[in-house]
N, CA, C and O of each residue as an XYZ file, in Angstrom:
748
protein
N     -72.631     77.438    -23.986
C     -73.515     77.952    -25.011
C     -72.682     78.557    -26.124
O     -72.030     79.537    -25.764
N     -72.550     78.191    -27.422
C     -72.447     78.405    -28.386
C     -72.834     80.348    -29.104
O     -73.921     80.517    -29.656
N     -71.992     81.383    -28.999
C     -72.385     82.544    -29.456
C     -72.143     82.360    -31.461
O     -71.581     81.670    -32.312
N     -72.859     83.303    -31.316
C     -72.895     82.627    -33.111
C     -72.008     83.756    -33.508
O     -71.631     83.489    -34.649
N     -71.497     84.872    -33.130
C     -70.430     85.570    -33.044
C     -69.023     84.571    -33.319
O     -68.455     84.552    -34.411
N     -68.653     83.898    -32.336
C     -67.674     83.559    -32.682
C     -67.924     81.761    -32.749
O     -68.752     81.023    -32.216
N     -66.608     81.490    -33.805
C     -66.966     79.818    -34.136
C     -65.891     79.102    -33.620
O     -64.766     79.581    -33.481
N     -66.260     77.790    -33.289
C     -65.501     77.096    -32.706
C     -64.472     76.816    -33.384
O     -64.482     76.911    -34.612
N     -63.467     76.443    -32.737
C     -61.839     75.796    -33.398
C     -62.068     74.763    -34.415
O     -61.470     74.780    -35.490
N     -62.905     73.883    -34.100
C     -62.951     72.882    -35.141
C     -63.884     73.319    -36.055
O     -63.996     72.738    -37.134
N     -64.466     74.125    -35.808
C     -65.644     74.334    -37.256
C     -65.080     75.211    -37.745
O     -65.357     75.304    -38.941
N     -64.010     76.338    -37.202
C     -63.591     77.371    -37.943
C     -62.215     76.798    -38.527
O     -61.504     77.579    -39.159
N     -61.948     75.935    -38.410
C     -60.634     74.946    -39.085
C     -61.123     74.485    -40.588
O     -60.531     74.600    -41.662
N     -62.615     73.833    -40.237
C     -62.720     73.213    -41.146
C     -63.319     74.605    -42.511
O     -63.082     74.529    -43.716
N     -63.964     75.550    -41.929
C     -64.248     76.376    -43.411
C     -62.610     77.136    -43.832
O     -62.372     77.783    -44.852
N     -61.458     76.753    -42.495
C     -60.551     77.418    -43.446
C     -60.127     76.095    -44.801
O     -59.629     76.345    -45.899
N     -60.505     74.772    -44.282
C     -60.073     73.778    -45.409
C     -61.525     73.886    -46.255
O     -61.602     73.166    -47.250
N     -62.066     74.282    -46.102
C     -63.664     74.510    -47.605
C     -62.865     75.491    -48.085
O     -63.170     75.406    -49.275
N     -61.790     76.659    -48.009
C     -60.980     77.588    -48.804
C     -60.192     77.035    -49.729
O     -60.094     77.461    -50.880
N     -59.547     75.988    -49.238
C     -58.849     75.094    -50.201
C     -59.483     74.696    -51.208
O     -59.155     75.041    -52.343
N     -60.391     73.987    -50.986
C     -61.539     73.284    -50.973
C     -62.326     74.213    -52.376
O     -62.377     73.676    -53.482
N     -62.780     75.327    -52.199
C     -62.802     76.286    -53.541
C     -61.834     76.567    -54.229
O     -62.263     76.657    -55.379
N     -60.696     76.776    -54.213
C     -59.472     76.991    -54.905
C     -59.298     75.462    -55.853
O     -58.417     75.347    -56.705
N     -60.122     74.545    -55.587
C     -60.010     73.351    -55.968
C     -60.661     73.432    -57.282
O     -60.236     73.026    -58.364
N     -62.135     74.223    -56.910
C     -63.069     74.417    -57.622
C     -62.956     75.180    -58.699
O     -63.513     74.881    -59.755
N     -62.177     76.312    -58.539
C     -62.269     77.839    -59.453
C     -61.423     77.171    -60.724
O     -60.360     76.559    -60.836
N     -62.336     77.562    -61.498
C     -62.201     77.204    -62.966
C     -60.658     77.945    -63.380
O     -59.783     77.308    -63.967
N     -60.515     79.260    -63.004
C     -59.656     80.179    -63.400
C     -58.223     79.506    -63.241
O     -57.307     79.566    -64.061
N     -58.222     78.872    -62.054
C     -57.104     78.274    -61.258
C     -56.553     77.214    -62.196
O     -57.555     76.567    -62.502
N     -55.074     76.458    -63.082
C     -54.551     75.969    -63.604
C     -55.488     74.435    -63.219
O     -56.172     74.245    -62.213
N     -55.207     73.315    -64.566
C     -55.649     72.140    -63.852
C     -55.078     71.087    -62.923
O     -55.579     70.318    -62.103
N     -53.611     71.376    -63.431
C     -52.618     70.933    -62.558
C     -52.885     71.564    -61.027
O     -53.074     70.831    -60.056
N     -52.874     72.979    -60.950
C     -52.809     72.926    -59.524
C     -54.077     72.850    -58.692
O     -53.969     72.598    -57.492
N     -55.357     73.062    -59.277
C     -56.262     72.448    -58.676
C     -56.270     71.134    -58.494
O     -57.220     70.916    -57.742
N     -55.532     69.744    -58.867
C     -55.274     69.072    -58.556
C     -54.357     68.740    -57.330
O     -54.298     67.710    -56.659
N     -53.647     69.933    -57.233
C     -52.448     70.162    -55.975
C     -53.278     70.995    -54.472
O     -52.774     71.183    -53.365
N     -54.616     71.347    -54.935
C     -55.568     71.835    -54.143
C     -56.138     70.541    -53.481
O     -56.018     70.142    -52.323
N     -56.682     70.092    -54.369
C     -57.373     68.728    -53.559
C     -56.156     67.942    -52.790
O     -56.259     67.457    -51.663
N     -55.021     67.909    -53.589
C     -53.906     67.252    -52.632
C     -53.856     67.833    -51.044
O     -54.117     67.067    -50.117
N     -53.495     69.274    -50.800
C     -53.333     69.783    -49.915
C     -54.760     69.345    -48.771
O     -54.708     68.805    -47.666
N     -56.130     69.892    -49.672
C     -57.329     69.599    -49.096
C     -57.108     68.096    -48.280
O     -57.113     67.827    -47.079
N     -56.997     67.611    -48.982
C     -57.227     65.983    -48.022
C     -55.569     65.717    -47.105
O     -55.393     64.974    -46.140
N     -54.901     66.288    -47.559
C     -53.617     66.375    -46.993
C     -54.165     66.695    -45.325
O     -53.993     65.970    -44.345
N     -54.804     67.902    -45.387
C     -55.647     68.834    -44.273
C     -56.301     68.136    -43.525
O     -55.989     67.963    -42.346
N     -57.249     67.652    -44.047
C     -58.198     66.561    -43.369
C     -57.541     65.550    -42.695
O     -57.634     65.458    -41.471
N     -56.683     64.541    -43.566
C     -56.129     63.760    -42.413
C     -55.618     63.885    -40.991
O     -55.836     63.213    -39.983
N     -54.743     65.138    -41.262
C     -54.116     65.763    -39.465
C     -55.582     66.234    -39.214
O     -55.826     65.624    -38.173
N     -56.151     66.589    -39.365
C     -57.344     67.173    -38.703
C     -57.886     65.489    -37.850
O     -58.298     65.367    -36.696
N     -57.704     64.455    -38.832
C     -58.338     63.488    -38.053
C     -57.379     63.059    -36.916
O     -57.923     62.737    -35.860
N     -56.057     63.011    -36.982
C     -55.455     62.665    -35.971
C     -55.589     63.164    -35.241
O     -55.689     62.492    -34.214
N     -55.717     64.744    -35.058
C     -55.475     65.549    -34.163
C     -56.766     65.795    -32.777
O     -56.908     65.717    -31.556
N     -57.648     66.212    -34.351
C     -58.893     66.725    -33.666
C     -59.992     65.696    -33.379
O     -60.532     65.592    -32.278
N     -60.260     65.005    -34.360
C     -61.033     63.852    -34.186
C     -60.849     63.084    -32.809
O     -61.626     63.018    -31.857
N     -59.364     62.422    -33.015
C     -59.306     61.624    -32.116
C     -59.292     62.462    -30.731
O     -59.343     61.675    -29.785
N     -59.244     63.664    -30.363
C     -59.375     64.010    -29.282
C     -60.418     64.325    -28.836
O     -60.548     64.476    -27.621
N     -61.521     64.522    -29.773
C     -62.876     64.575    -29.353
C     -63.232     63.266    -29.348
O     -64.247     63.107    -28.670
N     -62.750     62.103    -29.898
C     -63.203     60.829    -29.178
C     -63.108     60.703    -27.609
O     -63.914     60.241    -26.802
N     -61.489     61.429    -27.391
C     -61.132     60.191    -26.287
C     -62.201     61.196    -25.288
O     -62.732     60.601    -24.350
N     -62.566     62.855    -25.478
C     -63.272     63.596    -23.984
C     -64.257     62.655    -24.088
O     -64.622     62.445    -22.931
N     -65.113     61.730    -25.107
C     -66.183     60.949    -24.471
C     -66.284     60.207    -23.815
O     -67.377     59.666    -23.647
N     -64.757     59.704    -22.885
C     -64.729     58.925    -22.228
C     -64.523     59.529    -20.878
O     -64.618     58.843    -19.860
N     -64.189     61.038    -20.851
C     -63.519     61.471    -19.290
C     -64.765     61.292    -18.860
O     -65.614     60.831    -19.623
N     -65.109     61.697    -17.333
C     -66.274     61.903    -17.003
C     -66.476     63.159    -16.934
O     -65.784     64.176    -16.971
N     -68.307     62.716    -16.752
C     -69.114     63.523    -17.423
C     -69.168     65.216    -16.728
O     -69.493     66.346    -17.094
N     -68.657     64.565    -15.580
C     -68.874     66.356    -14.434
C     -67.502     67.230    -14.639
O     -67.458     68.371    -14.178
N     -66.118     66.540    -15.504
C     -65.096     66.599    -15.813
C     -65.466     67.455    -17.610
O     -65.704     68.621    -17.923
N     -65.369     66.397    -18.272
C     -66.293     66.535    -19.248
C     -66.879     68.045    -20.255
O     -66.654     68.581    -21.339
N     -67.963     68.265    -18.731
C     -68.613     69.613    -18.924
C     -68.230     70.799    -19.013
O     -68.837     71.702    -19.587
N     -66.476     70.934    -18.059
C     -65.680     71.927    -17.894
C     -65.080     72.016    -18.873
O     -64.752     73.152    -19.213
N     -64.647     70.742    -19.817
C     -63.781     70.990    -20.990
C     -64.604     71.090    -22.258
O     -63.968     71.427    -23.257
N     -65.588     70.915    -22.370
C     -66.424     71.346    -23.951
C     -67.919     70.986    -23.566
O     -68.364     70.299    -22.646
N     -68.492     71.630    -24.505
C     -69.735     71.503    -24.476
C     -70.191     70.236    -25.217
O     -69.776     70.175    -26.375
N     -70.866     69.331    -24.851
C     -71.627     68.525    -25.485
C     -70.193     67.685    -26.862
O     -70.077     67.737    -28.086
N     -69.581     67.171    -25.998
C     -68.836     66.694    -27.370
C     -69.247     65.823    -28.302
O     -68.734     65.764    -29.420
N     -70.435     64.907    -27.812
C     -71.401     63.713    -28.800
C     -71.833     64.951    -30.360
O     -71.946     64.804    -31.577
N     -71.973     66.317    -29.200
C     -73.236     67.022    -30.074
C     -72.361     67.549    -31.473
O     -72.702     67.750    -32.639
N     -71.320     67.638    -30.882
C     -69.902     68.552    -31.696
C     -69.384     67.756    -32.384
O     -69.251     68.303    -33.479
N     -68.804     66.278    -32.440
C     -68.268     65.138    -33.229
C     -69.101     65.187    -34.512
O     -68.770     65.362    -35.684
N     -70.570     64.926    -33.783
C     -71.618     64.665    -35.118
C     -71.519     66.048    -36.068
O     -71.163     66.021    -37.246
N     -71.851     67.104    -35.427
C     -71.844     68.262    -36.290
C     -70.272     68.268    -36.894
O     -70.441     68.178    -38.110
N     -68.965     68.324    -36.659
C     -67.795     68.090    -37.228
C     -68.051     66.971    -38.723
O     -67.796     67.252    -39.894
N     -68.502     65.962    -38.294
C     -68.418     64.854    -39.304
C     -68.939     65.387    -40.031
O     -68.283     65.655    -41.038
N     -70.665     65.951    -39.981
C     -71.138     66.335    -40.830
C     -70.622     67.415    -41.908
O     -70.876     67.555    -43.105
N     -69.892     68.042    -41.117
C     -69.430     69.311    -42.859
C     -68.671     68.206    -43.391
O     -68.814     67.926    -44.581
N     -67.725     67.406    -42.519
C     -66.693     66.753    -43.307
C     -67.147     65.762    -44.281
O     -66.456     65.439    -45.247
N     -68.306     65.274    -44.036
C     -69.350     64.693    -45.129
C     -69.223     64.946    -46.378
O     -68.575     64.488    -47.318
N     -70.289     66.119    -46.131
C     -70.696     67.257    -47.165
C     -69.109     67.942    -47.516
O     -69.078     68.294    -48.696
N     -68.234     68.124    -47.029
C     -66.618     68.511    -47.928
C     -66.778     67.064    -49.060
O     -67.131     67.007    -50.238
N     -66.285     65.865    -47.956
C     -65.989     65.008    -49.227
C     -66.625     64.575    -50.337
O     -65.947     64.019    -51.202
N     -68.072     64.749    -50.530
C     -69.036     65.161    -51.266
C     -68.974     65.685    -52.853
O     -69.442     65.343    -53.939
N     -68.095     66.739    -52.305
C     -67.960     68.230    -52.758
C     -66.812     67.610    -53.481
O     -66.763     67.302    -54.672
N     -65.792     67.463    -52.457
C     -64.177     66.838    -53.229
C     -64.494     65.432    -54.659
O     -64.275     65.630    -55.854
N     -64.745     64.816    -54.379
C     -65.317     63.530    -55.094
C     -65.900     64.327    -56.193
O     -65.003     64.697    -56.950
N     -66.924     64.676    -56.514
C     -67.634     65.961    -57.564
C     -66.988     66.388    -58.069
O     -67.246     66.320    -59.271
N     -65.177     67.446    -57.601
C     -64.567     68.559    -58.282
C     -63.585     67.849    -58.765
O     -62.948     68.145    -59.776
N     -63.395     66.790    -58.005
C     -62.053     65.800    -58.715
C     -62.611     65.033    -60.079
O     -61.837     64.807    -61.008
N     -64.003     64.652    -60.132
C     -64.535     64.211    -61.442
C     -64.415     64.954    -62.245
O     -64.006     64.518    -63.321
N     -64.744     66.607    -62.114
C     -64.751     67.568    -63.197
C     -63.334     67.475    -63.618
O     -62.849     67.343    -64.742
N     -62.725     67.584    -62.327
C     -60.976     68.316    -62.981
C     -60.714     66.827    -63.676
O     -59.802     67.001    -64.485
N     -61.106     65.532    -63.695
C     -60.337     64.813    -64.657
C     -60.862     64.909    -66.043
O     -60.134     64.760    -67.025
N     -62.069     65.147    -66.108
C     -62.352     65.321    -67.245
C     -62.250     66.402    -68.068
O     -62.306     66.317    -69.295
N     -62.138     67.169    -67.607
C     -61.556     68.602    -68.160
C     -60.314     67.980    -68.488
O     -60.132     68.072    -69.702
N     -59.209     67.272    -67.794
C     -58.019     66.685    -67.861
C     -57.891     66.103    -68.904
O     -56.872     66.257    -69.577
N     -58.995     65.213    -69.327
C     -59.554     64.390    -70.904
C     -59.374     65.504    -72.137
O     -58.592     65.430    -73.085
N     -60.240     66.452    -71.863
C     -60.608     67.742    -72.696
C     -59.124     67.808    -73.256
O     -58.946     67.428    -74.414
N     -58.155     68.220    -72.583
C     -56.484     68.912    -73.127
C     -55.643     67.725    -73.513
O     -54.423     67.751    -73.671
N     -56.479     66.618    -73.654
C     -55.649     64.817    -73.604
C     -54.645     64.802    -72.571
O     -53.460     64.614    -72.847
N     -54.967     64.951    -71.644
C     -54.160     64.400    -70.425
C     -54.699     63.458    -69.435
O     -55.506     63.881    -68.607
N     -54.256     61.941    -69.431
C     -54.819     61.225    -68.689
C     -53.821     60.128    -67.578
O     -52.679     59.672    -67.526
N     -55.288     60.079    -66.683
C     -54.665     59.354    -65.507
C     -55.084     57.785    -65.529
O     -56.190     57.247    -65.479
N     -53.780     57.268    -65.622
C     -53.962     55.856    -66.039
C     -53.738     54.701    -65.458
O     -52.602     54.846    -65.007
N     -54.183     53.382    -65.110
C     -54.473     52.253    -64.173
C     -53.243     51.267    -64.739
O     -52.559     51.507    -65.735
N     -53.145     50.285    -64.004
C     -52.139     49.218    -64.507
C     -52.612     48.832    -65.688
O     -51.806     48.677    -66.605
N     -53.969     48.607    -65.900
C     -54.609     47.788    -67.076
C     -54.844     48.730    -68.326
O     -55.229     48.271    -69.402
N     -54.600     50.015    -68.130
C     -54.161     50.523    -69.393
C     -52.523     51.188    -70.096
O     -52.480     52.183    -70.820
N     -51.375     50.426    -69.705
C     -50.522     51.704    -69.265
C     -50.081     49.900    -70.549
O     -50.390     48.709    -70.538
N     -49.161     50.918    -71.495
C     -48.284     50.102    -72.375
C     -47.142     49.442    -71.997
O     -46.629     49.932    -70.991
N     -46.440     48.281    -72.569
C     -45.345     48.000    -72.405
C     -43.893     48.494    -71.995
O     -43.139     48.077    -71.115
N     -43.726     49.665    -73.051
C     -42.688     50.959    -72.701
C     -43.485     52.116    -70.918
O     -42.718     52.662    -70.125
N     -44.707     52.155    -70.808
C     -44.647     52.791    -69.712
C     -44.704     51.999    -68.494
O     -44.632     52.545    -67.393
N     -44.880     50.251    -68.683
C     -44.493     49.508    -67.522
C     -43.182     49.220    -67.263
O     -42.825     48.476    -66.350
N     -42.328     49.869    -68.153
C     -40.774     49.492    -68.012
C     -40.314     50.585    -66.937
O     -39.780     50.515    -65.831
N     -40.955     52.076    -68.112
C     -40.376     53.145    -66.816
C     -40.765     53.118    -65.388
O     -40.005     53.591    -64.543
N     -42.167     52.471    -64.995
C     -42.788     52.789    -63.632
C     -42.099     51.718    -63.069
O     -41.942     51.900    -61.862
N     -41.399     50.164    -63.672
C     -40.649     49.539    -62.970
C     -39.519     49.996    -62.392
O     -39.109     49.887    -61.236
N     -39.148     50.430    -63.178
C     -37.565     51.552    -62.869
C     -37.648     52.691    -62.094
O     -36.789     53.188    -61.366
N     -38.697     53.026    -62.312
C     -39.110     54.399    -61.390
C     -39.348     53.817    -60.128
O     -38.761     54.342    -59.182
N     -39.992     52.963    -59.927
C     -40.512     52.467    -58.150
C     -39.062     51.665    -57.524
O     -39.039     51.373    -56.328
N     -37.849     51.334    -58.441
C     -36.925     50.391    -58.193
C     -36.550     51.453    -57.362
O     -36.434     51.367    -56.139
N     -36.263     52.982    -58.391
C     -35.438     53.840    -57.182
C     -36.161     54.288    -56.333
O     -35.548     54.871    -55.439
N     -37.389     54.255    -56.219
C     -37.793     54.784    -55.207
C     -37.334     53.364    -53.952
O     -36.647     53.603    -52.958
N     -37.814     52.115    -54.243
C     -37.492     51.360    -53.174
C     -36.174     51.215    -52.858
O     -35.838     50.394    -52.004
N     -35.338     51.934    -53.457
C     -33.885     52.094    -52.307
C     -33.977     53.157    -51.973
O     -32.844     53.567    -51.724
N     -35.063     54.269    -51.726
C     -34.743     54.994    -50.398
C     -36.007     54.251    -49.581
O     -36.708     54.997    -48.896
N     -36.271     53.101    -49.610
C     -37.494     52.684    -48.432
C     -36.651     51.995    -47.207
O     -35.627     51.313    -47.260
N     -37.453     52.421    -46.062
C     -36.612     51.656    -45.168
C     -37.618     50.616    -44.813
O     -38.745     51.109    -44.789
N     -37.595     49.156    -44.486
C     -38.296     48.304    -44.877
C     -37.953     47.789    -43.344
O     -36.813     47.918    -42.898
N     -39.263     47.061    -42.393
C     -39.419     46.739    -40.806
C     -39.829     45.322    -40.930
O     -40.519     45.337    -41.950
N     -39.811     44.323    -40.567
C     -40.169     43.493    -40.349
C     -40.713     43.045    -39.159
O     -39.929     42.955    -38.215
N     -41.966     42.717    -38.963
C     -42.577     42.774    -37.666
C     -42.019     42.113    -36.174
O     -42.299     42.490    -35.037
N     -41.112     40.971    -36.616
C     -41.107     40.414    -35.694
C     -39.868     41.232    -35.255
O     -39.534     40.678    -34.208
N     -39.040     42.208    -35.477
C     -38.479     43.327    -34.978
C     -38.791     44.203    -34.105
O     -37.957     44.765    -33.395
N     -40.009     44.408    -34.068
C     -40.601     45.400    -33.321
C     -40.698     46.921    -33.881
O     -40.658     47.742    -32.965
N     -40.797     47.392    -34.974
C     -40.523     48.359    -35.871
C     -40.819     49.767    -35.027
O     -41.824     49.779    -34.316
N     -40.200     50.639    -35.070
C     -40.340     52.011    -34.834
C     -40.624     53.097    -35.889
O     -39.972     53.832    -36.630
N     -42.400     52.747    -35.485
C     -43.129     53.896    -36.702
C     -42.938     55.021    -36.298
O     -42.878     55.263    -35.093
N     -42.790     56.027    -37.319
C     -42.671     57.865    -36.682
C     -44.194     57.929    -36.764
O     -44.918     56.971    -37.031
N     -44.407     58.602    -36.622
C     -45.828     59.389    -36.236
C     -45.983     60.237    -37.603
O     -44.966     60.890    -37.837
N     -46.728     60.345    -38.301
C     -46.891     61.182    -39.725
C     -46.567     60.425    -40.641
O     -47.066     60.604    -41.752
N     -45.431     59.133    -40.370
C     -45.551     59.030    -41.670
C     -46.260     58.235    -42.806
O     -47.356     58.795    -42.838
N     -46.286     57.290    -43.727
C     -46.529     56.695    -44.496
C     -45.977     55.270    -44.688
O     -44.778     55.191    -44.954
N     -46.547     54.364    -44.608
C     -46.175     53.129    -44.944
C     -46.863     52.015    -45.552
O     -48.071     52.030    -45.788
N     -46.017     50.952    -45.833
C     -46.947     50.160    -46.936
C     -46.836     48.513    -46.097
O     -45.738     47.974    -46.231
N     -47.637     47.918    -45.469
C     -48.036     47.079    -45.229
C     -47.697     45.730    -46.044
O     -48.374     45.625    -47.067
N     -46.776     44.654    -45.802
C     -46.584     43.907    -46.613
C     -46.510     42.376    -46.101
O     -45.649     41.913    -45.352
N     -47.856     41.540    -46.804
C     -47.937     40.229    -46.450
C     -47.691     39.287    -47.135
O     -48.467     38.952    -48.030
N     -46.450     38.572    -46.861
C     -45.997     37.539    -47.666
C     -47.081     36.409    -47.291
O     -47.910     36.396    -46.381
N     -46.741     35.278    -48.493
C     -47.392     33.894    -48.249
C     -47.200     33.075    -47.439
O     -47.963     32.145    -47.177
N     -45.630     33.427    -46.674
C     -45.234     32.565    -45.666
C     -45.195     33.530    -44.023
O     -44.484     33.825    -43.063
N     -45.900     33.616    -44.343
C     -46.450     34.436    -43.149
C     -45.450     35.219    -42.200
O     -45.275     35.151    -40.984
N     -44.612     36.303    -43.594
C     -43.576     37.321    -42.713
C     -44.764     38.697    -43.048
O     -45.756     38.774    -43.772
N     -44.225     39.455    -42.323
C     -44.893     40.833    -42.585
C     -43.760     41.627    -42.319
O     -42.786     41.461    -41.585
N     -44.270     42.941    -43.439
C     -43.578     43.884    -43.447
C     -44.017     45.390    -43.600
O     -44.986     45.699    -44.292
N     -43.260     46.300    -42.924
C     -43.715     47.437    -42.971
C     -42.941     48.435    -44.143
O     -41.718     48.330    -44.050
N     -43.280     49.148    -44.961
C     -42.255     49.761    -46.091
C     -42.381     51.314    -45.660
O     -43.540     51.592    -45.352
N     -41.658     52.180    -45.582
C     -41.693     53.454    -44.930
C     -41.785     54.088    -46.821
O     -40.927     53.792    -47.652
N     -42.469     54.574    -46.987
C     -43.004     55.184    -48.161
C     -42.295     56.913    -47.930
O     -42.632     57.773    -47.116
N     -41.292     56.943    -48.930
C     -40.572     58.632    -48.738
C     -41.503     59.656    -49.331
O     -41.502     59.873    -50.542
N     -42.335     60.318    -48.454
C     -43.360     61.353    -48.925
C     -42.607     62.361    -49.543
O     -43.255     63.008    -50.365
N     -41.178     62.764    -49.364
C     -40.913     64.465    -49.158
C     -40.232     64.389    -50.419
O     -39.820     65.467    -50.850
N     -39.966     63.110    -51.281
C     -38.627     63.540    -51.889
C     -39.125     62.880    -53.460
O     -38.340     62.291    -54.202
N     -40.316     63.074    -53.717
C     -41.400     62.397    -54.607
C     -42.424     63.353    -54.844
O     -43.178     63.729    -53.946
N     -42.499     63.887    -56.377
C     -43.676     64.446    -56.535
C     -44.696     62.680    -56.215
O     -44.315     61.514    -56.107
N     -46.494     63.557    -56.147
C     -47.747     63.133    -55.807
C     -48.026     62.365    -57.538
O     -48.482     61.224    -57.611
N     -47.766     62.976    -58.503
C     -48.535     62.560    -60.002
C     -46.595     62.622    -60.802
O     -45.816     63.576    -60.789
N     -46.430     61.476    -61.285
C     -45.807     61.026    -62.108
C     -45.818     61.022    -63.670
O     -46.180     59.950    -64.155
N     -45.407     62.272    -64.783
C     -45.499     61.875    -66.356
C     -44.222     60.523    -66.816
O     -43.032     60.246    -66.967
N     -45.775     60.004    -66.869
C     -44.931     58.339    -68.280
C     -44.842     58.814    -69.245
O     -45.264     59.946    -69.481
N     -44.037     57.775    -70.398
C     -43.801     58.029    -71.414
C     -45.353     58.158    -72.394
O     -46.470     57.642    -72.379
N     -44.775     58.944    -73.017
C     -46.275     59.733    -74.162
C     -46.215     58.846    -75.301
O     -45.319     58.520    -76.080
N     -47.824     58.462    -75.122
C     -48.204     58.118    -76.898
C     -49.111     58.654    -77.515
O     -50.230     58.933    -77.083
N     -48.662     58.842    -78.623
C     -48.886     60.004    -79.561
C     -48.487     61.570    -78.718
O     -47.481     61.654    -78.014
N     -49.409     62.701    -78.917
C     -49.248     63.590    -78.168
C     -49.834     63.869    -76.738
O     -49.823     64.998    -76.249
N     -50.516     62.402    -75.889
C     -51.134     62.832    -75.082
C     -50.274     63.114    -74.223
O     -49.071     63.090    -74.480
N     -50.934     63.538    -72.649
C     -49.633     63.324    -71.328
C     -50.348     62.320    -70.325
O     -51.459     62.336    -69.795
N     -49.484     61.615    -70.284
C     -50.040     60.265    -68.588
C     -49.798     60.466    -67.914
O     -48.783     61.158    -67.993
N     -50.298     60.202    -66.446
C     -49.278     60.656    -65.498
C     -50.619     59.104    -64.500
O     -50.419     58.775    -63.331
């Protein structure tokens, strides 16, 4: 039984990420780093899914007289979990629209392949060149040894090799400034 005194691990996890989650929101807060809010925010969420998620999957499989000793009702708890996480991403999607357009407001914009000029497809070529010499690159029929956390990029040739690209999270800002035209900023 559930005391409404105290909250569970996973629900009291998740209003500490709705904290983020407002810090995202508060106008007061820079636009840059409310952008570094939502980073962290979903940063949050993901280990939350590895962690917590998938372990409230697998108790739906112990049995059930087993089960009962280790949580209450975990069908009942998954659904209620998803649900804030719903209603978060909701919320996130909404504050990330504002913060880009506010982003518009100061001319600072975030820009797609199909708008980015000649001179800023030169730098992002050059820019991703160095990044792909720190990638360490797997080829499947190797047998690749993924770490756990990290990031990688999936790669299917036409002749049917595949490859795995280890994407360097730590040593890379998240938002990149291209070269400026006129006075705006790209990133």
């Amino acid at each position: 039984m559930e005391n409404e005194d105290y909250k569970d691990r996973d629900i009291s996890w998740l209003f500490f990420n709705e904290r983020v989650l407002l810090e995202a929101n508060n106008p007061t807060t820079p636009l840059l780093e409310r952008l570094k809010f939502l980073a962290i925010f979903s940063s949050n969420l993901d280990e939350f899914f590895k962690v917590r998620i998938s372990q409230l999957r697998q108790l739906k499989s112990v049995d059930k007289s087993l089960r009962k000793k280790l949580i209450s009702k975990p069908n009942k708890k998954l659904k209620k979990v998803l649900r804030i996480i719903d209603e978060q991403q909701q919320r996130f999607g909404a504050i990330m629209e504002t913060i880009f357009k506010e982003l518009l407001k100061e001319d600072i914009h975030f820009v797609t392949n199909e708008k980015i000029t000649s001179e800023q497809k030169a730098f992002l070529n050059t820019y991703f060149k160095d990044i792909a010499a720190d990638c360490e690159v797997f080829t499947t029929d190797k047998n690749p040894k993924l770490s756990d956390g990290g990031l990688y990029l999936f790669v299917a040739q036409a002749n049917d090799t595949y490859h795995f690209v280890k994407i360097p999270t730590d040593q890379h800002d998240r938002f990149v400034e291209i070269p400026k035209m006129a006075i705006r900023l790209y990133f």
